[in-house]
Jmol script that loads the backbone (N, CA, C; Angstrom):
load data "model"
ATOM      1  N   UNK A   1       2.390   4.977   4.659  1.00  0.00           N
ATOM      2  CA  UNK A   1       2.747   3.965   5.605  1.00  0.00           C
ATOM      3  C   UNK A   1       1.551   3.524   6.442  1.00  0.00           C
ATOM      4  N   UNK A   2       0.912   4.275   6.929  1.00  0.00           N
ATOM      5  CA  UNK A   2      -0.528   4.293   7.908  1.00  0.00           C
ATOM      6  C   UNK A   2      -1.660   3.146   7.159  1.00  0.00           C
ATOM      7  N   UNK A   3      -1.733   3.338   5.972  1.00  0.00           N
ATOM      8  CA  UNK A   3      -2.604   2.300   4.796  1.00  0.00           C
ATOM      9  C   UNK A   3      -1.821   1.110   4.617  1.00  0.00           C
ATOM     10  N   UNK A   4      -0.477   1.072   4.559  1.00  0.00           N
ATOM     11  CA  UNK A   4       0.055   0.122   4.204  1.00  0.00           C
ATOM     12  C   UNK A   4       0.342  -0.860   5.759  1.00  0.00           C
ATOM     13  N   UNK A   5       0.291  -0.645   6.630  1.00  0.00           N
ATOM     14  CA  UNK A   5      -0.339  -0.731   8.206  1.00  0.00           C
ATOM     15  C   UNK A   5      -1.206  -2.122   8.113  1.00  0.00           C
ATOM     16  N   UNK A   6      -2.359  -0.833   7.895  1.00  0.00           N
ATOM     17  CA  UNK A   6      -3.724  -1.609   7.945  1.00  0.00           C
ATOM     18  C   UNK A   6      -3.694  -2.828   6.468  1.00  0.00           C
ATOM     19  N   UNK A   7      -3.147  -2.709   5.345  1.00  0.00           N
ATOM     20  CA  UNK A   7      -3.357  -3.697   4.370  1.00  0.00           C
ATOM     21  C   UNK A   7      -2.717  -4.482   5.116  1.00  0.00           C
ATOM     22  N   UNK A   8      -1.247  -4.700   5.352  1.00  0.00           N
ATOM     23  CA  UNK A   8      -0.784  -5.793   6.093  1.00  0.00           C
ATOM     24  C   UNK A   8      -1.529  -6.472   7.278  1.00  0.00           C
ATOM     25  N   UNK A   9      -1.750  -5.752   8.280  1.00  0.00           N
ATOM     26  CA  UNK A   9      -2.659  -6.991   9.195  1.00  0.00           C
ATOM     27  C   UNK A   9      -3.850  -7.739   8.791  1.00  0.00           C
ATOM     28  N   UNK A  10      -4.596  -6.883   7.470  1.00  0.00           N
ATOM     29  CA  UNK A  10      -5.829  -7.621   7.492  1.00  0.00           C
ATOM     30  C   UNK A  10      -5.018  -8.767   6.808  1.00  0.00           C
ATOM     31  N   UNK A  11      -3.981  -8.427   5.864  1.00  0.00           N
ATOM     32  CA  UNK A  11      -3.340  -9.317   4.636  1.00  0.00           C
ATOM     33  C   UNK A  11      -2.908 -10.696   5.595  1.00  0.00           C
ATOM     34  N   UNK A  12      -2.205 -10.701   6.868  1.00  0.00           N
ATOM     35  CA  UNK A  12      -1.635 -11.547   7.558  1.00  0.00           C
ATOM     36  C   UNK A  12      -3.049 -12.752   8.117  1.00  0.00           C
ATOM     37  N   UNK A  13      -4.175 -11.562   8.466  1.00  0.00           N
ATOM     38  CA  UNK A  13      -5.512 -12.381   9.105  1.00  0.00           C
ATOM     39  C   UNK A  13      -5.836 -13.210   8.377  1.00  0.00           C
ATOM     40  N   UNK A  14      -6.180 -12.551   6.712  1.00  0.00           N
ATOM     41  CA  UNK A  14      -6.438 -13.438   5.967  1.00  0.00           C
ATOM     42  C   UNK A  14      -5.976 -14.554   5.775  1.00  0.00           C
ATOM     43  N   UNK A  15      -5.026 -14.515   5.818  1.00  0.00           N
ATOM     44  CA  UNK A  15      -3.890 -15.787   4.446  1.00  0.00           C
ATOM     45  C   UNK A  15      -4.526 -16.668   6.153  1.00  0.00           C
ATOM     46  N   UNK A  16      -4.632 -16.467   7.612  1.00  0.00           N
ATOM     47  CA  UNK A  16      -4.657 -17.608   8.522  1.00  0.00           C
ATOM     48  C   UNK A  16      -5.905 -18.200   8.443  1.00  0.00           C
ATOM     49  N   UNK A  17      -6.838 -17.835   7.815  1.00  0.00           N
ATOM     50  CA  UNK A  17      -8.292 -18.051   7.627  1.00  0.00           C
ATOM     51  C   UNK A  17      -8.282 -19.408   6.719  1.00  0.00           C
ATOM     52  N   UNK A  18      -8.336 -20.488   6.793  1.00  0.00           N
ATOM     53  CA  UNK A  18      -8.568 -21.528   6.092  1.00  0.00           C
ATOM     54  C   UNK A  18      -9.854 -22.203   5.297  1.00  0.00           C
ATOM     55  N   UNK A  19     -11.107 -21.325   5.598  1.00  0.00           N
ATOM     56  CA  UNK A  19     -12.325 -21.690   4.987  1.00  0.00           C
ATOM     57  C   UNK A  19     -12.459 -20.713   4.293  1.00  0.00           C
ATOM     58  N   UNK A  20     -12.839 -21.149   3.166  1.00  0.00           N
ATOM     59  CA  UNK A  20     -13.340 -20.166   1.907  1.00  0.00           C
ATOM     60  C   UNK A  20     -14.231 -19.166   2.393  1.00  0.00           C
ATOM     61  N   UNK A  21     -15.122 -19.390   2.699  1.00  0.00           N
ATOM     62  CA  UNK A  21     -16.420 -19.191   3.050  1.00  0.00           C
ATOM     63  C   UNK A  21     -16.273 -18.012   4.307  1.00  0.00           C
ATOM     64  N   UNK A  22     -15.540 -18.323   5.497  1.00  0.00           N
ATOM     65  CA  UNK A  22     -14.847 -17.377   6.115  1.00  0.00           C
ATOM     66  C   UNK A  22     -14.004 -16.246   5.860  1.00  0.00           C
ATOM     67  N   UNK A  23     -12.806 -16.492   4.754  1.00  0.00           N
ATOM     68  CA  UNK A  23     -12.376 -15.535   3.826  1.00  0.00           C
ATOM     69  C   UNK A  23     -13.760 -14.867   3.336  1.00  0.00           C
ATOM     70  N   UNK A  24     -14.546 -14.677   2.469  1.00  0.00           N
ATOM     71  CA  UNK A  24     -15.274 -14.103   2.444  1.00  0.00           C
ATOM     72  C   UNK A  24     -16.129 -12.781   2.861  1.00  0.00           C
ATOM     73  N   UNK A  25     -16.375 -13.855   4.049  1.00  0.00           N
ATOM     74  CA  UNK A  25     -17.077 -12.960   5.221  1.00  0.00           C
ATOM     75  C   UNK A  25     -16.022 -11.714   5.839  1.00  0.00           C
ATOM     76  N   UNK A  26     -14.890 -12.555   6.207  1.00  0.00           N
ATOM     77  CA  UNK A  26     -13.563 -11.736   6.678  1.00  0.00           C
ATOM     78  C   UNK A  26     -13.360 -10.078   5.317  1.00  0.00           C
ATOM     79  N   UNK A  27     -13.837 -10.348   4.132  1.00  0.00           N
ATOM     80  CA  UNK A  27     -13.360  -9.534   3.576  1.00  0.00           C
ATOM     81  C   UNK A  27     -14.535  -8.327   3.438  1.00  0.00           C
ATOM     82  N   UNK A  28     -15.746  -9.046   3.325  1.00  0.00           N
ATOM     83  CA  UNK A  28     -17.275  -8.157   3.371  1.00  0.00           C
ATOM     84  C   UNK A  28     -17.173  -7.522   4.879  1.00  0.00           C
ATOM     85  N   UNK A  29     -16.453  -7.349   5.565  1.00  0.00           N
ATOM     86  CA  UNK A  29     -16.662  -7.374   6.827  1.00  0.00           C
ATOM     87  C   UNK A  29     -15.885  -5.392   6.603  1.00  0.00           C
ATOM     88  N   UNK A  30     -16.581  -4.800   6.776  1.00  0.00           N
ATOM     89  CA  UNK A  30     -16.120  -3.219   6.925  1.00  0.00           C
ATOM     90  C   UNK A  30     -15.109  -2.746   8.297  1.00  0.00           C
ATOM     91  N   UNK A  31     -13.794  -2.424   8.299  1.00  0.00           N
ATOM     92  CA  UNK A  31     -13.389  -1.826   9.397  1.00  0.00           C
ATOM     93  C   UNK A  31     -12.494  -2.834   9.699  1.00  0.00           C
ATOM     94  N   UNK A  32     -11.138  -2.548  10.109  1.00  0.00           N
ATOM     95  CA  UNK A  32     -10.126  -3.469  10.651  1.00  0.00           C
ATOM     96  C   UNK A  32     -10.448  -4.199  11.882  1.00  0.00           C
ATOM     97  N   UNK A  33     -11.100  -2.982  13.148  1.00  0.00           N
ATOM     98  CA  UNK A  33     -11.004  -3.519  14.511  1.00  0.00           C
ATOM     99  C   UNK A  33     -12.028  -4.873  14.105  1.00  0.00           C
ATOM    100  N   UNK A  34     -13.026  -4.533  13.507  1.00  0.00           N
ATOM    101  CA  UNK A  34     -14.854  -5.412  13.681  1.00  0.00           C
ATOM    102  C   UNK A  34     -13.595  -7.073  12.595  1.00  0.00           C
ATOM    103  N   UNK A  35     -12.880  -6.723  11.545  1.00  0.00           N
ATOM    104  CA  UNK A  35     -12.253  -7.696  11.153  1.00  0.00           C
ATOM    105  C   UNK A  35     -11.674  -8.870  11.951  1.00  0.00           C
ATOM    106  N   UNK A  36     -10.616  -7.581  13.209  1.00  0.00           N
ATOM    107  CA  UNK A  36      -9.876  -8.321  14.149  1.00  0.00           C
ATOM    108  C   UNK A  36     -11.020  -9.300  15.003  1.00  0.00           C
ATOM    109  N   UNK A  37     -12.292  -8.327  15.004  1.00  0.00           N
ATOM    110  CA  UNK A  37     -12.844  -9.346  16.141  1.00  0.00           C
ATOM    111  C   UNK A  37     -13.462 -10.473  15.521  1.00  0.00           C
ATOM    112  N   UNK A  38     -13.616 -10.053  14.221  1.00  0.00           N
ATOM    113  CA  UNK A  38     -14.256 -11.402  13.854  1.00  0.00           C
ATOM    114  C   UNK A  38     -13.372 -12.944  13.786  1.00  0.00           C
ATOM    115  N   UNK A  39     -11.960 -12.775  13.577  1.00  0.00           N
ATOM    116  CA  UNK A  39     -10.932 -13.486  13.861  1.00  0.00           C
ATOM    117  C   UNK A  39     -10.931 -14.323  14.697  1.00  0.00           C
ATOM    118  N   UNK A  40     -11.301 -13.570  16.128  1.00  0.00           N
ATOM    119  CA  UNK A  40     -11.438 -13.666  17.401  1.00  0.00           C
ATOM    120  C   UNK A  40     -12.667 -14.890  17.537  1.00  0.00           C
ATOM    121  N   UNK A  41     -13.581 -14.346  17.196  1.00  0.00           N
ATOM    122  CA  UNK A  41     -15.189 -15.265  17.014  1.00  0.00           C
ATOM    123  C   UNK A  41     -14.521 -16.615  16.609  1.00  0.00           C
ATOM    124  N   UNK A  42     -13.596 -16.880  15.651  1.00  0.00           N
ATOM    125  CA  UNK A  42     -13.420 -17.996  14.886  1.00  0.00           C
ATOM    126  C   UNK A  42     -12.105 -18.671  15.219  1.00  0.00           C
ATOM    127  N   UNK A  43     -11.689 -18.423  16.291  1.00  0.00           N
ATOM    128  CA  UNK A  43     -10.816 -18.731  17.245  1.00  0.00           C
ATOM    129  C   UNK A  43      -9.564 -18.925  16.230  1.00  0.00           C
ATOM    130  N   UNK A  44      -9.493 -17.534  15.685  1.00  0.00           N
ATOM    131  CA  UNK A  44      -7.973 -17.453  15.139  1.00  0.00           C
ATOM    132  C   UNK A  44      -6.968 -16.501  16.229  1.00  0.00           C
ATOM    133  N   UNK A  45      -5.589 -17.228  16.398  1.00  0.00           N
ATOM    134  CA  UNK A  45      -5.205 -16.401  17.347  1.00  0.00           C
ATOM    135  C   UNK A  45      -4.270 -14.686  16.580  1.00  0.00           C
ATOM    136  N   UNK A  46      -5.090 -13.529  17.489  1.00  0.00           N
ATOM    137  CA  UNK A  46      -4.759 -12.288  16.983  1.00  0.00           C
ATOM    138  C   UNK A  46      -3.801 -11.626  17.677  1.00  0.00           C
ATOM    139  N   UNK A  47      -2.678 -11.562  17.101  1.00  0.00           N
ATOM    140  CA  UNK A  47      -1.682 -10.768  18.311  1.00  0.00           C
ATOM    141  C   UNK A  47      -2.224  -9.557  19.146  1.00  0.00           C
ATOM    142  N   UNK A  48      -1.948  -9.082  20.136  1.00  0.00           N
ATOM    143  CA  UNK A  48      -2.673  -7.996  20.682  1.00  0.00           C
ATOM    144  C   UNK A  48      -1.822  -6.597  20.190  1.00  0.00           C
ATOM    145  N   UNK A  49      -0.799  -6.746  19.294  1.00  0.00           N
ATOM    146  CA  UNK A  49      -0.350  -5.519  18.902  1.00  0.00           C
ATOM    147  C   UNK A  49      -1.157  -5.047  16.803  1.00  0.00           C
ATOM    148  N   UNK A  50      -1.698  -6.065  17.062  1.00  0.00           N
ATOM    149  CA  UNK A  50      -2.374  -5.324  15.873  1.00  0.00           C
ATOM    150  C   UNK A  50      -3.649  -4.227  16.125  1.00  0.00           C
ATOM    151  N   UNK A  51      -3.915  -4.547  17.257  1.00  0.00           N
ATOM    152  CA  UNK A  51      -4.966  -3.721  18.184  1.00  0.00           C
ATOM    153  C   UNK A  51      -4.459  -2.689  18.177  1.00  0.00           C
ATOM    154  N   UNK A  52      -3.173  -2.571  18.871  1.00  0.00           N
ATOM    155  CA  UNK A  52      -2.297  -1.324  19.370  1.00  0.00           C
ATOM    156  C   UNK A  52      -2.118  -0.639  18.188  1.00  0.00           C
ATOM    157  N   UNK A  53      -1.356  -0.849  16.981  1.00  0.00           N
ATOM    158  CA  UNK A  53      -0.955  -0.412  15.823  1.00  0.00           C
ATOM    159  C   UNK A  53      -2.253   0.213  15.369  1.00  0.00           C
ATOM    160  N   UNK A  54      -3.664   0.630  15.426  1.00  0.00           N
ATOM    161  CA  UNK A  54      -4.758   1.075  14.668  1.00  0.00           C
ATOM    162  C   UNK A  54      -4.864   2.566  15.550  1.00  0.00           C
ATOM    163  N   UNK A  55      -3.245   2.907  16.563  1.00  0.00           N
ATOM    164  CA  UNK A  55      -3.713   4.071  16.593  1.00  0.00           C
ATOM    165  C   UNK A  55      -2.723   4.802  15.672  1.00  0.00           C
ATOM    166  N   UNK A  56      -1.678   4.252  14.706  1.00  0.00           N
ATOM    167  CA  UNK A  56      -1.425   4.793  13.877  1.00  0.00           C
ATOM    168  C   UNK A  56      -1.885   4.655  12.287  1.00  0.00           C
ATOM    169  N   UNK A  57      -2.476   3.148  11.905  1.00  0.00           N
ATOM    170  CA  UNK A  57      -3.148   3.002  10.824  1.00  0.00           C
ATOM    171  C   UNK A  57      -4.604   3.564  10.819  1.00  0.00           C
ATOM    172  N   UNK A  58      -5.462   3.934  12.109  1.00  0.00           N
ATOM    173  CA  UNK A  58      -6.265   4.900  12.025  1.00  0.00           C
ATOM    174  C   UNK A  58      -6.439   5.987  11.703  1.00  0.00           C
ATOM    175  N   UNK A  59      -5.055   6.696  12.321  1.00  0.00           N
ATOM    176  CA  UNK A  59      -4.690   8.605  12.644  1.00  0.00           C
ATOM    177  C   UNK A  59      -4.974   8.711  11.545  1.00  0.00           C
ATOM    178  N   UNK A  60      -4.390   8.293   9.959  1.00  0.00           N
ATOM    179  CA  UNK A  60      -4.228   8.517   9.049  1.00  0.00           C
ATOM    180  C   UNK A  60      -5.708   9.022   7.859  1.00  0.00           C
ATOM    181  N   UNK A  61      -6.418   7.643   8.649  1.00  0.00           N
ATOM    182  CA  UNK A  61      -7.087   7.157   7.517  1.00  0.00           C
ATOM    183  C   UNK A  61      -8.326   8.225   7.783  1.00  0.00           C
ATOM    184  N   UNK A  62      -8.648   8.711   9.201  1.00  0.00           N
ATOM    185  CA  UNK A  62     -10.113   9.273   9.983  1.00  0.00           C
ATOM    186  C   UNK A  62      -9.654  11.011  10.097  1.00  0.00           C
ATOM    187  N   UNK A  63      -9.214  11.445   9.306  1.00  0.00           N
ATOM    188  CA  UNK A  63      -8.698  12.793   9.273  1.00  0.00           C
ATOM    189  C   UNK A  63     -10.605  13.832   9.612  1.00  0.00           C
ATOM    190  N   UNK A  64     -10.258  14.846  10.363  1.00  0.00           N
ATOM    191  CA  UNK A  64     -11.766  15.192  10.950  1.00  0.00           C
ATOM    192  C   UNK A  64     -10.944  16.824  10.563  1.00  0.00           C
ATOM    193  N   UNK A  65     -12.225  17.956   9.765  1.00  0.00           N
ATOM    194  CA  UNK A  65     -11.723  19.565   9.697  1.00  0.00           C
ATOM    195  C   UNK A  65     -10.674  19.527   9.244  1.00  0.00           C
ATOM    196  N   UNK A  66     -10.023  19.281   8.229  1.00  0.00           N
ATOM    197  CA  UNK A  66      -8.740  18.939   8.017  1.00  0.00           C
ATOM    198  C   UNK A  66      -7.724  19.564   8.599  1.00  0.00           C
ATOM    199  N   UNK A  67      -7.256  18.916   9.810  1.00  0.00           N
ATOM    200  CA  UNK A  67      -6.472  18.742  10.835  1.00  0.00           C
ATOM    201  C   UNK A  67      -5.462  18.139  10.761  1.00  0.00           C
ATOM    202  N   UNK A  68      -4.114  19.014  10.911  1.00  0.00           N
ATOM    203  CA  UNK A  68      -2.601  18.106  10.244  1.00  0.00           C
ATOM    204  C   UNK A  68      -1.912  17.054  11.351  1.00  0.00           C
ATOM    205  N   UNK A  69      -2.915  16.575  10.945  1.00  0.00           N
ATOM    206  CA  UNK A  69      -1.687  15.355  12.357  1.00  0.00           C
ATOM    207  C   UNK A  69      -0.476  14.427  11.703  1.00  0.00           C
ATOM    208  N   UNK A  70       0.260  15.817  11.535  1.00  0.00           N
ATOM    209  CA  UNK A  70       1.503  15.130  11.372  1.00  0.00           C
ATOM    210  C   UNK A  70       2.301  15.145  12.270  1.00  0.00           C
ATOM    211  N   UNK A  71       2.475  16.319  12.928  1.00  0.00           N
ATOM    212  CA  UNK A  71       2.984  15.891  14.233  1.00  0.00           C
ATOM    213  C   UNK A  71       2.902  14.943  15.118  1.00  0.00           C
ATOM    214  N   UNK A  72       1.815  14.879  15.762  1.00  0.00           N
ATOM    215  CA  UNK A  72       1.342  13.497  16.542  1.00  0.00           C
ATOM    216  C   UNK A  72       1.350  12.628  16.051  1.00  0.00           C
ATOM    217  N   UNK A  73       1.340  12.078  14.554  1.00  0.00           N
ATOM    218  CA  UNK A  73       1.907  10.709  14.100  1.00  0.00           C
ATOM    219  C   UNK A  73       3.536  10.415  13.820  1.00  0.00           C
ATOM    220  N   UNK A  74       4.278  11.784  13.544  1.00  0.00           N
ATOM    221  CA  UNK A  74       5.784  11.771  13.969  1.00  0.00           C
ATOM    222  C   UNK A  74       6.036  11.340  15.507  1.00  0.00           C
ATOM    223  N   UNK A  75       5.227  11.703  16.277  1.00  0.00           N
ATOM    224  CA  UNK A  75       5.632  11.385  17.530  1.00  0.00           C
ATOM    225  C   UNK A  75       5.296   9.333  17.926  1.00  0.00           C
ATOM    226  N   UNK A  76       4.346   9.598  17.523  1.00  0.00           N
ATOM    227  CA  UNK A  76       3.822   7.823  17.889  1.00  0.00           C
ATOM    228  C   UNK A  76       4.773   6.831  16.948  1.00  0.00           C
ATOM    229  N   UNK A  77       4.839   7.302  15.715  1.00  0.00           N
ATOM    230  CA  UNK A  77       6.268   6.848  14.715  1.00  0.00           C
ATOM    231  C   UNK A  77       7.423   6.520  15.787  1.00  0.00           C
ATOM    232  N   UNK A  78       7.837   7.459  16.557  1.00  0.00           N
ATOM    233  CA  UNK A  78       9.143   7.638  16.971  1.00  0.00           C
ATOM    234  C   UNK A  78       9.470   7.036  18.066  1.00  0.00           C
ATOM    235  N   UNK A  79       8.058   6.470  18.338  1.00  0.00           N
ATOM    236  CA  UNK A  79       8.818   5.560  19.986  1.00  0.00           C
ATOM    237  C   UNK A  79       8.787   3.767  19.918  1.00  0.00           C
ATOM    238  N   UNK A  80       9.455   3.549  20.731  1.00  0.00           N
ATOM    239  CA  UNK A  80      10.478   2.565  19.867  1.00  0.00           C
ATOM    240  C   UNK A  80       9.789   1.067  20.064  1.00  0.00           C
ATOM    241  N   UNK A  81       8.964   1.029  20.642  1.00  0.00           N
ATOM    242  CA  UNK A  81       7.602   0.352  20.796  1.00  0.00           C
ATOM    243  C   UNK A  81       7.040  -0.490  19.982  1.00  0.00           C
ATOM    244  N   UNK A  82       6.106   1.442  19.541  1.00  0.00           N
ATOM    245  CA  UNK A  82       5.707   1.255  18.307  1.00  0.00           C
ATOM    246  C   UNK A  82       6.495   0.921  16.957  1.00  0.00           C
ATOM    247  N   UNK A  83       7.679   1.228  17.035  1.00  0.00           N
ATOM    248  CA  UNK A  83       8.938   0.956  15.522  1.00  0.00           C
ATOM    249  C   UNK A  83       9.101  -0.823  15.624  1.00  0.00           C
ATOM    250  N   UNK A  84       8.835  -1.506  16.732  1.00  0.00           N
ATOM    251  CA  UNK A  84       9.523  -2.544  16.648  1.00  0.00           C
ATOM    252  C   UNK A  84       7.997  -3.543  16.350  1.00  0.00           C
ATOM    253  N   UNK A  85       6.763  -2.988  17.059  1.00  0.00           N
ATOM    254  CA  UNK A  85       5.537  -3.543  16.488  1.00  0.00           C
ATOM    255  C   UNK A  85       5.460  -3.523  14.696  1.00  0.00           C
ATOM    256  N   UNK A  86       5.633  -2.502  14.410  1.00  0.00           N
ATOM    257  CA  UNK A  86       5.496  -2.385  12.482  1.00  0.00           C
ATOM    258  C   UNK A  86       6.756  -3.659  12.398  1.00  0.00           C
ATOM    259  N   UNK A  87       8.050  -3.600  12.637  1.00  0.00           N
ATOM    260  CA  UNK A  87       9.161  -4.456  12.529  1.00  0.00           C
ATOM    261  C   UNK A  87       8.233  -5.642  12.686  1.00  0.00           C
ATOM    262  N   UNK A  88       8.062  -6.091  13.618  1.00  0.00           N
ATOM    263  CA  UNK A  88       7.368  -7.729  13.473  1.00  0.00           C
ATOM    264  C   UNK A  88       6.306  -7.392  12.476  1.00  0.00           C
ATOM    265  N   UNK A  89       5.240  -6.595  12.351  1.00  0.00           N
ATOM    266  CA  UNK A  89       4.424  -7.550  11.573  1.00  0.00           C
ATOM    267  C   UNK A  89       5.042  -7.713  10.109  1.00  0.00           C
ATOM    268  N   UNK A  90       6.268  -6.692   9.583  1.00  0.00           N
ATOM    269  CA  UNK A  90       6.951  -6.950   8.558  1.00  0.00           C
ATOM    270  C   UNK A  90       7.186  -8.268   8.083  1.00  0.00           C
ATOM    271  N   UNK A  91       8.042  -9.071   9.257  1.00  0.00           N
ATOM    272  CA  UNK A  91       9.054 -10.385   9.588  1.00  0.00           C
ATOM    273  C   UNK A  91       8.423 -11.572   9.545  1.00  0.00           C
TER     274      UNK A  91
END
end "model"
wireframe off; spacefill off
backbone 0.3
color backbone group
């Protein structure tokens, strides 16, 4: 779910990107946040909960000593916040 997160927002940034040439760049571009900002640069408007959502499409992806954060992503899962942010970017 955490990967499938992050494919969706960049997937949503993209498709708003209307220059080829920008697509491009948008995709050579390493890292979701540096993506979001580049969005930003090109005055596409970025919801501010895709920001929020990279502390669960992150947890996943940046695993450090292999450290089970499953708990703490059950918990951030579970509040209702965050359940209704994943809900929109679904919709």
């Amino acid at each position: 779910m955490c990967i499938g997160l992050r494919v969706k927002v960049e997937m949503v940034l993209y498709h708003k990107i209307t220059d080829q040439v920008m697509q491009t760049h948008f995709v050579n571009t390493h890292g979701t946040k540096k993506k979001l900002d580049y969005c930003e640069q090109i005055r596409l408007e970025v919801p501010e909960y895709f920001y929020l959502l990279g502390i669960i499409y992150n947890d996943n992806l940046h695993l450090h000593n292999n450290i089970d954060i499953t708990n703490p992503l059950a918990i951030k899962l579970s509040n209702l916040t965050i359940r209704q942010m994943i809900v929109d970017l679904f919709n």
